[in-house]
C-alpha atoms as one frame of an Amber mdcrd trajectory, in Angstrom:
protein
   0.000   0.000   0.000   1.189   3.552  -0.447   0.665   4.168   3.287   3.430
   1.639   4.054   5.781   2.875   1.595   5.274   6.569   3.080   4.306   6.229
   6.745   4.662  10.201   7.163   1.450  10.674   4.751  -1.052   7.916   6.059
  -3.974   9.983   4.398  -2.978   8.805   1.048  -4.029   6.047  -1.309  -2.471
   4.334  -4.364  -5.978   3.724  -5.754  -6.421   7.831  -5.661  -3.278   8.442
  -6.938  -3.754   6.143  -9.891  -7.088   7.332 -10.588  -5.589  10.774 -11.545
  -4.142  11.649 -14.933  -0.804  12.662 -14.623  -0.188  16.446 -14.613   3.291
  17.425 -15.879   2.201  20.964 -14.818   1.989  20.214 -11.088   4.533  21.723
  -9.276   4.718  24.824 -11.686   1.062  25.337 -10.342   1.720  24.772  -6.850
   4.420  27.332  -6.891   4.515  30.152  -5.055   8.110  32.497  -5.479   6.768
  34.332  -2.112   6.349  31.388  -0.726   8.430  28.853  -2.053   8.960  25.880
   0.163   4.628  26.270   0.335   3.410  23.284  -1.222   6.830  21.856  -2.064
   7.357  18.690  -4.167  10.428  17.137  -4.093  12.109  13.449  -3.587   8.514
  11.780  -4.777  10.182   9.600  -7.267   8.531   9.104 -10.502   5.085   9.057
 -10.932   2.983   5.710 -10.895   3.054   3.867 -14.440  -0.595   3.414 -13.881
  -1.229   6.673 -14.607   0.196   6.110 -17.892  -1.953   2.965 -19.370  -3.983
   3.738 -22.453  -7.199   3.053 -21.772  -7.760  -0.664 -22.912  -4.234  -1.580
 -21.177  -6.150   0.414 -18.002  -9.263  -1.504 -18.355  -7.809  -5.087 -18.764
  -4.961  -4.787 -15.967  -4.403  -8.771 -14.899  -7.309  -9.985 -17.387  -5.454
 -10.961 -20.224  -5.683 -14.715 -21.547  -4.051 -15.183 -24.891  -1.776 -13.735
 -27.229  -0.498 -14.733 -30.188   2.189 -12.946 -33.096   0.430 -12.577 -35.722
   3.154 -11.789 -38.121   6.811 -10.250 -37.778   6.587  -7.939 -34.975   2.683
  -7.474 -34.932   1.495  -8.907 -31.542  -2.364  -9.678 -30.738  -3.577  -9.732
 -26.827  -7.108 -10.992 -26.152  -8.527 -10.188 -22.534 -11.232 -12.327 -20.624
 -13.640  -9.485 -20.970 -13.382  -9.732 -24.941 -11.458  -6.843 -25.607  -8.562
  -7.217 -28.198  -5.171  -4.907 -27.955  -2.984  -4.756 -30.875   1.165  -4.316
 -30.331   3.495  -2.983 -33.230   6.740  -3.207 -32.447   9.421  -1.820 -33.859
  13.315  -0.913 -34.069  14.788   2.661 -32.554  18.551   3.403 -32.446  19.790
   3.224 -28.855  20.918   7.054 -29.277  17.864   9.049 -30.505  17.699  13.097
 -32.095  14.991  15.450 -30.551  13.408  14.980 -34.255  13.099  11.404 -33.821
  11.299  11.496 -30.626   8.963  13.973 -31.691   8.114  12.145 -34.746   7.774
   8.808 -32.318   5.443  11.060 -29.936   3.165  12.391 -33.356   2.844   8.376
 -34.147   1.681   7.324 -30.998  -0.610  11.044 -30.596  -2.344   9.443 -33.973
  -3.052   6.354 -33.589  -2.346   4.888 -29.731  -3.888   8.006 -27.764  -0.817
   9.029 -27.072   0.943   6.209 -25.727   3.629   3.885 -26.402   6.027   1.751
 -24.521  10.016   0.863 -25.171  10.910  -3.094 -24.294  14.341  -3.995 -22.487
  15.856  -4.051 -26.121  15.215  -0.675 -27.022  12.378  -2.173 -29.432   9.342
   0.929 -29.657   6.287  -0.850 -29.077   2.866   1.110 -30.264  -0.324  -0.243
 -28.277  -4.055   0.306 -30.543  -7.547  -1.197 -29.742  -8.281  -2.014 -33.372
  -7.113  -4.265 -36.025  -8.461  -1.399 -38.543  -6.295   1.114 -36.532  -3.349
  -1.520 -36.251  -2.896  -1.547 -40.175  -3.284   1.692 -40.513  -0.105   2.201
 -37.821   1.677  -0.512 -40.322   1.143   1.168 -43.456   2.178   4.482 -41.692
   5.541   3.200 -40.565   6.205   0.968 -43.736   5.877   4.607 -45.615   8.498
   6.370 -42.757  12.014   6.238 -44.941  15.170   8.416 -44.493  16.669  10.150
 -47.309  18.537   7.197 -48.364  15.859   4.768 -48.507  16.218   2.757 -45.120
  12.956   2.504 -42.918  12.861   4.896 -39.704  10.641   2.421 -37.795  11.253
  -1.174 -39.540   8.809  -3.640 -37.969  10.234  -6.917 -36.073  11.739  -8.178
 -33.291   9.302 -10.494 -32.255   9.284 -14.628 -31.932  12.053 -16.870 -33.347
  14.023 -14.055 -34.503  16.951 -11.412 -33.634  15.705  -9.184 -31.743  16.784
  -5.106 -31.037  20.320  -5.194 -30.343  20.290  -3.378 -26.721  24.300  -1.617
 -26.441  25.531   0.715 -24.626  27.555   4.430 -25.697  30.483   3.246 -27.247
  32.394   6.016 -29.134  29.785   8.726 -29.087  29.417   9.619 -25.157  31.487
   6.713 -22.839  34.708   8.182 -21.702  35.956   4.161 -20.990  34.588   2.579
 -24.216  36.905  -0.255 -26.062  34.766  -0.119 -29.058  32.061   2.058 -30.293
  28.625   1.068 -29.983  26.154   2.763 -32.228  29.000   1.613 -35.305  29.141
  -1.887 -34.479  25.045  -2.525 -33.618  24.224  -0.673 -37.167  26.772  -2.677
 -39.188  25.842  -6.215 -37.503  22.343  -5.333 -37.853  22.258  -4.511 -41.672
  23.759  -8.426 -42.116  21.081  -9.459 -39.968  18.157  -7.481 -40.647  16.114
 -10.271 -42.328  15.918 -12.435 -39.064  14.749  -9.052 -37.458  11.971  -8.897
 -39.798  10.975 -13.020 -39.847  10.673 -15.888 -38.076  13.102 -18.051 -39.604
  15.564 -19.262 -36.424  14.791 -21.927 -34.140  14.228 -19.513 -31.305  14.603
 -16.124 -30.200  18.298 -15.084 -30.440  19.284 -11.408 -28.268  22.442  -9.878
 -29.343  24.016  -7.374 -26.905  27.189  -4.843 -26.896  28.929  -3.498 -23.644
  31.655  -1.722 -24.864  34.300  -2.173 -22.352  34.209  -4.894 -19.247  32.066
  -3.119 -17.373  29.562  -3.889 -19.180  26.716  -1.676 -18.773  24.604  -3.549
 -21.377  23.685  -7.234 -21.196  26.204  -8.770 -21.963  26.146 -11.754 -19.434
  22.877 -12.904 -20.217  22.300 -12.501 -24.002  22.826 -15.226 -26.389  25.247
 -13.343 -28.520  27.316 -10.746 -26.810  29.650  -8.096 -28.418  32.031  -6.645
 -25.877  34.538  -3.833 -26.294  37.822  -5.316 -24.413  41.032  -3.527 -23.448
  44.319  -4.986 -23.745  46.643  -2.668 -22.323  47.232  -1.234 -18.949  46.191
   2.980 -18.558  49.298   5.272 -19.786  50.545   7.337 -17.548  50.939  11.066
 -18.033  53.922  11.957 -15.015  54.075  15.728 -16.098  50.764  16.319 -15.741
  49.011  13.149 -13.354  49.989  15.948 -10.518  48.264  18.473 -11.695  44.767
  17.489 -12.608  45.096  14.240  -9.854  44.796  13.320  -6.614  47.458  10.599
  -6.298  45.703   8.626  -3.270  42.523   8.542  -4.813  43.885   6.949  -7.763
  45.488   4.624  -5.618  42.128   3.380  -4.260  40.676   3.450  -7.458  42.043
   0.384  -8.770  39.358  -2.913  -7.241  42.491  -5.187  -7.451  45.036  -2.458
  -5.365  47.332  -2.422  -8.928  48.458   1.359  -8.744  51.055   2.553  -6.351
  52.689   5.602  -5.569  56.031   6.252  -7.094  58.210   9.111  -7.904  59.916
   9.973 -11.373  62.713  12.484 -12.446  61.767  14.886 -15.534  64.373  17.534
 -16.476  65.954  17.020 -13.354  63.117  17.483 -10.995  60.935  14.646  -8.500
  57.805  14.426  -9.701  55.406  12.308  -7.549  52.900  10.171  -9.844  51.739
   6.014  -9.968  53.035   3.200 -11.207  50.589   0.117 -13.025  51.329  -3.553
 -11.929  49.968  -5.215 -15.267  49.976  -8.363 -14.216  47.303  -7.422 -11.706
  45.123  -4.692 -14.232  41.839  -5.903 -15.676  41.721  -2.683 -17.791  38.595
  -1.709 -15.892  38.918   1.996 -16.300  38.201   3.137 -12.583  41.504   4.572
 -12.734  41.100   6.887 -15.526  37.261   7.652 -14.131  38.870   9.219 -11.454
  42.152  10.569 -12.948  42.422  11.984 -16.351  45.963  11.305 -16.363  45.892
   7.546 -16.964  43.871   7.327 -20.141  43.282   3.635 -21.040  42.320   3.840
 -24.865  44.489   2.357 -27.191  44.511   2.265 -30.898  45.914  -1.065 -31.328
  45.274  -2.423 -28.113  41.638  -2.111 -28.244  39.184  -4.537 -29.871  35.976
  -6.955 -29.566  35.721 -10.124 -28.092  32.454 -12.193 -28.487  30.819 -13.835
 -25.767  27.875 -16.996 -26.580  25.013 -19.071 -24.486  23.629 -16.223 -22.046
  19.954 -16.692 -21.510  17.748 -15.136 -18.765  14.647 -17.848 -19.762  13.895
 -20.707 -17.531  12.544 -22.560 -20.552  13.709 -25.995 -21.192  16.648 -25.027
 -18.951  17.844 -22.801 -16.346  19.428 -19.370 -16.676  22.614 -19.281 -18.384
  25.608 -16.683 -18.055  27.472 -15.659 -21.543  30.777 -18.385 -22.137  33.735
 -16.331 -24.044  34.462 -18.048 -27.586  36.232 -15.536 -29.484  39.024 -13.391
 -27.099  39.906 -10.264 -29.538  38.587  -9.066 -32.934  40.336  -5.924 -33.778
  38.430  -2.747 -34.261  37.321  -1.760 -37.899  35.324   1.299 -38.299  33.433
   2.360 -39.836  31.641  -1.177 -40.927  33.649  -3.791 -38.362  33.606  -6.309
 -41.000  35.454  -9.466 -39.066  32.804  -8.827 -36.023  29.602  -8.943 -38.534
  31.204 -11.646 -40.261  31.802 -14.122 -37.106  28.250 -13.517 -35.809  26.440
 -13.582 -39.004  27.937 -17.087 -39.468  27.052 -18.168 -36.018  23.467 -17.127
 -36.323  23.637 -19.312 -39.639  24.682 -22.197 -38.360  22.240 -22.352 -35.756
  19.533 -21.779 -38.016  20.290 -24.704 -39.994  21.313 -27.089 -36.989  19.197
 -26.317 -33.941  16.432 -27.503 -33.022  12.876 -25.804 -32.474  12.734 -23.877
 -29.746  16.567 -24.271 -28.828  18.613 -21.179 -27.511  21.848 -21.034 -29.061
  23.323 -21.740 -25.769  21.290 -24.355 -25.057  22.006 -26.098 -29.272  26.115
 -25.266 -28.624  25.618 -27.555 -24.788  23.074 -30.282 -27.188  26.283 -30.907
 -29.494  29.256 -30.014 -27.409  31.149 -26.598 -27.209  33.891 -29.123 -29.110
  31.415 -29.261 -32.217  30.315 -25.908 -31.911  33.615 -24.657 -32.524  33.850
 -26.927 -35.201  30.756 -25.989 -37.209  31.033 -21.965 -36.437  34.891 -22.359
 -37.521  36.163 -20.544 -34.639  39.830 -21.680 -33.691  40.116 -22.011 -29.624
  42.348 -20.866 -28.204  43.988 -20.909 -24.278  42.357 -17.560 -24.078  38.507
 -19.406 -24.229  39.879 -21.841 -21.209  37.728 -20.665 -17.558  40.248 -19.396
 -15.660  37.580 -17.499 -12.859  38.165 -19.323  -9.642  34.938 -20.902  -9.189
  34.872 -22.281 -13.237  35.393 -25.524 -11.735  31.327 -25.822 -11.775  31.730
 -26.137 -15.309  34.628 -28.215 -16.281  34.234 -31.722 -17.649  34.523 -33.725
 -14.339  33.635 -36.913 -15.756  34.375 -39.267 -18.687  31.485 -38.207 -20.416
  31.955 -35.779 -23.234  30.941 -34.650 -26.831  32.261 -35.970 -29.992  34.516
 -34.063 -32.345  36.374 -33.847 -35.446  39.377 -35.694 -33.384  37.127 -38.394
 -32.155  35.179 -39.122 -35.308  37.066 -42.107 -36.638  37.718 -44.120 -33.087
């Protein structure tokens, strides 16, 4: 209940609250300059989503009984009072222009009463009460083009197909990134853009891009992950770590205690600044988050590494984290061709090999990682070995195990 969440205003009620349209205009109302902490709002949080449902969302709340994809993206929900809500979903970029969202808002003003919804994956999701209405909303977004021809708003994303790839700033914003982002999702996704739009794999596949180890995308749980990787420890800038730094909160910066202190000579004069144990450096980036002086991007040290078999789903079998298979791609902008390459293969082979309804996790487990690595043609190296201290859990600890190319003709 509301009451319990804010014991110092027992008066109020969630069902009140809800029942109310949200007011953007509020607080400007309530605001008095004479008397400005009068009527004060502050630290409230955001409003309640409920005051956001279009109405037949509103009016079937916990009813719903069925749905079904009707085609590519175009989604069907049937309540138990009878009432029928129509979903088209669609792609955004992860990085949107004022224009874009504006143009997003006039869709949704037109034909969803002003409503609309974004999924984990960054796919746009338009809600309408009519089939009439719904293919109107198709035809409308079908005709949206840029000046080069490509669709603003292609439709997909739904079923046994890729969906959205969900990545994080890359290049464009991240002051830590490995690799950029908005690059690497456009030029994997123009190889891939016919799975987005059908139903042709054996299940859903989610790609993902994090791009550095920090990975603020979902990388750990996606069945194909693209992550930005450093290779090199942060340089250190001695003339000028002094001046824009504070030493000992560099030093505590670092998770695995891999800076210390140390003092250098230039032209003749001690200069205190840190010293980077490599050994111990997981190219995190902390460091240079806190001191501008030990910048950690590296032209040739940078690159990709591809992760494979995440999976949040407790279908057919648990939850699965992401399993490294390929250690470093080197970046290739503007188009990354290696990266699209390797995945676009991947998805391929699955396609023809899985079964129905199989992950790709869950297929490359079915055959073996052994095979997998065999059919994908991806050389392994020591790099793919588990080396986390607790990897025991998924070692081969028993005779058992997977037949491959070097076992064929025993």
């Amino acid at each position: 209940m509301f009451a319990e969440r804010w014991p110092d205003n027992p008066g109020a009620n969630i069902k009140d609250i809800v029942a109310k349209p949200y007011d953007k205009d509020l607080a400007a109302k309530l605001y008095d300059p004479k008397k400005p902490m009068t009527n004060r709002i502050t630290d409230i949080g955001p409003p309640h989503y409920e005051q956001f449902f279009p109405p037949i969302i509103k009016n079937n709340y916990g009813k719903w009984k069925t749905h079904e994809i009707l085609e590519p993206g175009i989604i069907k929900y049937t309540s138990e009072t009878g009432d029928e809500c129509f979903v088209v979903r669609c792609a955004t970029p992860r990085l949107v222009t004022t224009d874009t969202i504006r143009e997003i808002c006039e869709i949704a003003d037109k034909y969803g009463e002003g409503s609309l919804r974004y999924t984990t994956r960054n796919n746009l999701e338009f809600n309408v009460d009519s089939e009439e209405k719904m293919r109107a909303l198709v035809d409308d977004l079908k005709g949206r083009k840029f000046p080069g021809g490509s669709n603003k708003f292609p439709i997909g994303g739904t079923g046994a197909g890729v969906t959205n790839i969900v990545h994080t700033q890359g290049w464009v914003h991240c002051h830590t990134p490995a690799t950029d982002a908005s690059g690497v999702v456009k030029a994997v996704m123009d190889d891939l853009f016919e799975y987005f739009q059908s139903h042709k794999l054996p299940a859903q596949v989610r790609i993902a891009l994090a791009c550095c180890l920090n990975m603020c995308g979902a990388v750990h749980c996606s069945d194909i992950a693209i992550l930005g990787v450093h290779r090199k420890p942060p340089f250190i800038e001695d003339d000028r770590i002094t001046g824009v730094c504070e030493l000992p909160l560099a030093v505590a910066s670092c998770p695995l205690g891999a800076i210390k202190p140390a003092t250098v000579e230039i032209d003749g004069e001690k200069k205190k600044t840190v010293r980077v144990n490599e050994k111990r450096c997981m190219f995190c980036g902390n460091c240079y988050t806190m001191c501008p002086a030990m910048p950690l991007a590296d032209e040739e040290g940078d690159g990709i590494a591809i992760l494979l078999g995440g999976k949040i789903s407790n279908r057919i079998s648990m939850p699965k984290f992401s399993k490294l298979i390929i250690p470093y791609i080197p970046n290739e902008p503007p188009r990354w061709p290696s990266t699209s390459k390797v995945i676009k293969n991947i998805i391929e082979v699955y396609a023809s090999d899985a079964r129905k309804y199989e992950r790709v996790g869950e297929w490359a487990e079915r055959i073996g990682w052994e095979r997998f690595y065999e059919k994908c043609d991806i050389p392994f190296t020591d790099k793919s070995i588990d080396d986390y201290r607790l990897a025991y859990d998924t070692y081969h600890t028993t005779t058992q195990f997977k037949w491959s190319v070097h076992t064929d003709n025993l």
